[in-house]
Steps between C-alpha positions, in 0.01 A plus 500: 500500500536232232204271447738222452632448831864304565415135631736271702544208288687299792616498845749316640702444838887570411841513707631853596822622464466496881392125512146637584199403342353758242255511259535574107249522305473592131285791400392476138406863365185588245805571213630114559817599662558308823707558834577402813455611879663389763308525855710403817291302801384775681344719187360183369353434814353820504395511161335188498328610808322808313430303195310231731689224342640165667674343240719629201293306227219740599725777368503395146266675275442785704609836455823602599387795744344257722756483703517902522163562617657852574524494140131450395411759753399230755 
């Protein structure tokens, strides 16, 4: 793995296509290069849930595969 890890660089509540309440944030990767992810209610939910993390300013700054701890082997 990397030692420069992909960050979320913000988190924000955003309309659906469904008129449900999702989440985007925007992942900025070690090379610069940005994107962003889309999480519906119930996977943010979720994902919040693992990361331990009430609000979506706590998301900022962290490492993108908090919210996967699946992915850190967690």
């Amino acid at each position: 793995m990397s030692e420069r890890v992909a960050t979320i660089e913000a988190a924000e509540v955003s309309a659906g296509h469904d008129g449900r309440a999702e989440i985007v944030l925007v992942v900025r990767y070690a090379n610069g290069a940005s994107a962003r992810v889309r999480l519906d209610e119930e996977a943010a939910a979720l994902a919040l849930d693992a990361a331990g993390v009430a609000k979506l300013d706590d998301l900022v700054g962290r490492p993108w595969d908090i919210l996967a701890p699946s992915a850190r082997g967690g």
